[in-house]
N, C-alpha and C positions, 0 to 999 in steps of 0.2 A: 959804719952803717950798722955793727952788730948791738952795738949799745942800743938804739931806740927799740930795736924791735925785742927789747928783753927788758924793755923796761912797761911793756904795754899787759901785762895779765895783772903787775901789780896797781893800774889806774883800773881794772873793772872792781879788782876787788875795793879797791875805796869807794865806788860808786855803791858797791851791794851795800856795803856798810854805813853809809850816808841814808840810803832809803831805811832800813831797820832803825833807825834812831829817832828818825821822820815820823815812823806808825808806831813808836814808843810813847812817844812825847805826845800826841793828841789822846792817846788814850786817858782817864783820868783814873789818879793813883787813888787804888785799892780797892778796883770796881773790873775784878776780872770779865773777860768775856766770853759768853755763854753761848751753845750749841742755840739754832732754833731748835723752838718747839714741833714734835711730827702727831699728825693728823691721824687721832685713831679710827681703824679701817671698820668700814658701817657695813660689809658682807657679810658676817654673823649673823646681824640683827635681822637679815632678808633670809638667810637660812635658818632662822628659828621661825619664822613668821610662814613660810613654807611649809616647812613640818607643821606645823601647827594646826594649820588648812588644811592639809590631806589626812590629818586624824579625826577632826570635822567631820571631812567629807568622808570617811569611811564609815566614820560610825553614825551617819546621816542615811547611807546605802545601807547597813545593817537593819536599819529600824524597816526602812522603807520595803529590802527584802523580806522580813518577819512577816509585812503589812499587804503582801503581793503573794501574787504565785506565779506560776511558770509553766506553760506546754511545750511536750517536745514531741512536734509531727510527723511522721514519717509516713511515705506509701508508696508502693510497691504497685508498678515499678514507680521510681523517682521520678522530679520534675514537675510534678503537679502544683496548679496555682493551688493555694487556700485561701478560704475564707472566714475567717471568725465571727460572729454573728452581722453575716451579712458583707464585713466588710474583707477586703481584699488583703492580705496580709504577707505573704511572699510566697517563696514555692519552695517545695519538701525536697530536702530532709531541714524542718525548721525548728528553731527554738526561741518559743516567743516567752517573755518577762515581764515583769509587772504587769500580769493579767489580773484582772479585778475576781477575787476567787469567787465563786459558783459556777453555774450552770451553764457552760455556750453552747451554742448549735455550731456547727464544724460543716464546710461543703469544701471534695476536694473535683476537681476536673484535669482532667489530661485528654485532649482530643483522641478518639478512638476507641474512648475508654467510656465508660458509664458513670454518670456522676456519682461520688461516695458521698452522703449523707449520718450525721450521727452526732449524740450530743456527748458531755464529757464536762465533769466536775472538778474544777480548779481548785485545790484546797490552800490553804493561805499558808505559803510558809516552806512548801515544797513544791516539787516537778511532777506532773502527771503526765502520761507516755501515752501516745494516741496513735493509733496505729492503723491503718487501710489497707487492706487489699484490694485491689480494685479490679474489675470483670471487664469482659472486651463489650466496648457499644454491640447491639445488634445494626446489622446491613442485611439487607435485600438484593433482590437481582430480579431483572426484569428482564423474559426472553419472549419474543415476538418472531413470527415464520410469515415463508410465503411460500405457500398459500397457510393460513392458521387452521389449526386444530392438531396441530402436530403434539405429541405426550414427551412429556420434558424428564427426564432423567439428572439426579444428582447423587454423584456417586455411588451411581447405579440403584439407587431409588427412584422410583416415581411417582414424580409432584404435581403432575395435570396437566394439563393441554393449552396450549398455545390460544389467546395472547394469554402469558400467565406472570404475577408478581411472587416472589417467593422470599419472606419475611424472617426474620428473627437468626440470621445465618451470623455467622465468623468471618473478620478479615480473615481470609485465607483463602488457597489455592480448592478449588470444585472442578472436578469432571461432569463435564453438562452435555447429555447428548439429546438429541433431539429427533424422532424416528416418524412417519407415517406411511399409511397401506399405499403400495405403491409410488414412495418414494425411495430415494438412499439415506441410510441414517447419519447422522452429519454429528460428530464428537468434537470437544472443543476443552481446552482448560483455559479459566477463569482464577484470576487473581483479585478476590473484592476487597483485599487490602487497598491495589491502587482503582480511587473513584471512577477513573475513566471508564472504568469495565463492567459496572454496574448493570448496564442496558446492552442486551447480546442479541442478535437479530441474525437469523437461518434463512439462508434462500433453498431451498428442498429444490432437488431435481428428482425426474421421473426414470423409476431403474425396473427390470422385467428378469425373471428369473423362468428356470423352465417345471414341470408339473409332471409327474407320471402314477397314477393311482392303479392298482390289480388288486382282485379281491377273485375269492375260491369260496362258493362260486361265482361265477362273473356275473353281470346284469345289475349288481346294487346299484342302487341311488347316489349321487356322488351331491353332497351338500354341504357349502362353503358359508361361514355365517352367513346362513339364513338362504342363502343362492343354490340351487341346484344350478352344478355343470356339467348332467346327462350320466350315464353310466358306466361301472366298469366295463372292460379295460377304459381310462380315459389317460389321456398324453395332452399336454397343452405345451407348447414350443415358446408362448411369451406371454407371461404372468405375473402379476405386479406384486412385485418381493412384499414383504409382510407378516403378519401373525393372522393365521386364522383356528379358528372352530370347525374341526369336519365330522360331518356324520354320513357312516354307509347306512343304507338303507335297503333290504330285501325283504319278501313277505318269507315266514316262516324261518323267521331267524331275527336276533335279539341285533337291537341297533347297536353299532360301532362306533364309535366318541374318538376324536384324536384333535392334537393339536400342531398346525404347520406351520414351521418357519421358511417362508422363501426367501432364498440370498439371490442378489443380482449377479447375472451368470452364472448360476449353479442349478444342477438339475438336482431333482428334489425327488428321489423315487421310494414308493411305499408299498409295502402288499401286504394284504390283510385276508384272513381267513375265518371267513363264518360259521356261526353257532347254531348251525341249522335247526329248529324246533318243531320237528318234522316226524309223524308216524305216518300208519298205512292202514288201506281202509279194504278186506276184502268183501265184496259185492254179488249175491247168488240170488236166483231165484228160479221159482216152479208155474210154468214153464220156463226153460234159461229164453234167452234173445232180447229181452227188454233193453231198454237205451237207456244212459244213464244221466243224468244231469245231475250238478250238486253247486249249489251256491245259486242258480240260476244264468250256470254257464256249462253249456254243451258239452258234454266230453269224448264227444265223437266213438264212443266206447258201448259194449254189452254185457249183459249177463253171461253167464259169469267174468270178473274182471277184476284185481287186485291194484289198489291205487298204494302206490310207497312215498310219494310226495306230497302227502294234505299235509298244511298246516295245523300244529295242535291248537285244538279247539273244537268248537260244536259246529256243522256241517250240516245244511238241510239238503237231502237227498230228494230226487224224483226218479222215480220209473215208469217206462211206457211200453206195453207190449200191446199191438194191435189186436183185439176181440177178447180183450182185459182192461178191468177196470185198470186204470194207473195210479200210481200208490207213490204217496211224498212222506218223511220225518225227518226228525232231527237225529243225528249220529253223533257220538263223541268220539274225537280222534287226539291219540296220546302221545306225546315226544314218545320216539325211539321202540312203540307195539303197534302193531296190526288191530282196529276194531273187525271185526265181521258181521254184515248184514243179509238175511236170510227173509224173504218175503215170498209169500206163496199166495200169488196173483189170483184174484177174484175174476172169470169167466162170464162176461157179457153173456144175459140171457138173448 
């Protein structure tokens, strides 16, 4: 059984050698056989054709830059739409190109802001740099009361009375008070950056403070713009807070000017001391016992009699002594001296 299977690798190889002899003999002698021919690769010819076009296209961009200009917009703060003549063009920090060089008109806007206007010369060839600063819009505030006439205060200035519109202001933060004669004064802070707060409305309540006026000497005139309310000493228990104008007023003495804040709940006390402008006037005559009169007011008084409390100034005097003629003139009486008048009565025949 060992023989056949040792005789079986020498029958493959007679088979190889049978096939070799096979693709010998069909070949024809003396006509060797040749590799195919290989396909040369066309990717060059596509990357020279590339290059070729973006050398074009550069030096196409060169002429065309030469032929153009260019802005570069900026404004402060950022964000702003632009406009290039007229048309809408994007928003800053921008850099616009092949602009047609000359002269554009330029508008930039940012809400809040005041619109920037301005023109600017494109030169052909290069960048011209345009620049904004831009201002804050003006806002307004509009304050209304109840009851109106109330004086409007902003930041502690005052800008008029109730209803009142107040123009040309800053987004930003205002202290706004709003005060009237006897009312309470009502303070508020205002933000006209946010819209809502533009329109501010006061309901005033009614508030009473208290009053105490003393003057040396006492009896002046007590006058509140324009109002008397009666004489020193005066005390008033409930008085409507506010600002007034006061004037004392007594005869033979120089009037008193002041100005009063009454706060609500607060006593208010003041004393003032008069400028008296006061001389004396002594009064004699032959025979004494005449009565005297001066101003055309009784002075319950005689010859002789020393008056220390006339007012300075001119004084018309009367005398009257019974089986005498009675005798009238003018006297002049001087802040701080004694006039003296000496008359020597004519005898009723």
């Amino acid at each position: 059984m060992s023989e056949p299977q040792s005789r079986e690798p020498d029958r493959i190889d007679e088979l190889l050698g049978s096939l070799q002899e096979s693709r010998t003999t069909q070949a024809p002698a003396g006509n060797p056989v040749l590799p195919a021919p290989q396909r040369r690769p066309r990717s060059r010819i596509w990357i020279i054709f590339v290059l070729i076009a973006a050398v074009a296209a550069a030096a196409v961009f060169l002429v065309l830059q030469r032929r153009t200009a260019s802005l570069n917009i900026r404004s402060f703060p950022s964000g702003a739409t632009v406009f290039l003549d007229e048309r809408q063009v994007g928003t800053t920090p921008l850099l616009l190109s092949r602009v047609a060089p000359g002269t554009h008109a330029i508008q930039i806007r940012l809400p809040g802001w005041e619109a920037w206007n301005g023109t600017t010369t494109a030169e052909r060839g290069s960048t011209t740099q345009v620049i904004a600063n831009m201002t804050h819009a003006a806002y307004s505030l509009v304050v209304t009361s109840t009851p109106p006439g109330a004086t409007v205060a902003l930041d502690g200035a005052a800008k008029g009375v109730t209803p009142l519109t107040v123009v040309g202001l800053k987004p930003r933060n205002y202290a706004v008070m709003v005060s009237l004669k006897g009312y309470a004064a009502i303070s508020r802070t205002v933000d006209l950056s946010d819209a809502s707060q533009s329109a501010q409305d006061f309901s005033l309540i009614q508030a009473f403070g208290k009053l105490s006026i003393i003057s040396t000497p006492t009896g002046a005139e007590v006058v509140m713009d324009g109002t008397s309310y009666g004489v020193t000493p005066l005390k008033i228990d409930s008085f409507p807070v506010g600002d007034y104008a006061l004037t004392l007023k007594l005869d033979g003495s120089t009037d008193i000017t002041d100005m009063l804040s009454v706060k609500e709940g607060i006593l208010l006390a003041k004393q003032y001391k008069l400028d008296l402008a006061l001389g004396g006037l002594d009064v004699s005559t032959d025979p004494a016992g005449a009565s005297i009169t001066i101003d055309g007011q009784a002075t319950n008084e005689i010859t002789p009699f020393t008056f220390s409390t006339l007012k300075e100034g001119t004084h018309e005097v009367y005398l009257e002594l019974p089986g005498y003629l009675p005798w009238s003139g003018p006297i002049s009486v001087s802040k701080g001296q004694t006039s003296r008048l000496s008359i020597a009565l004519t005898k009723l025949q």
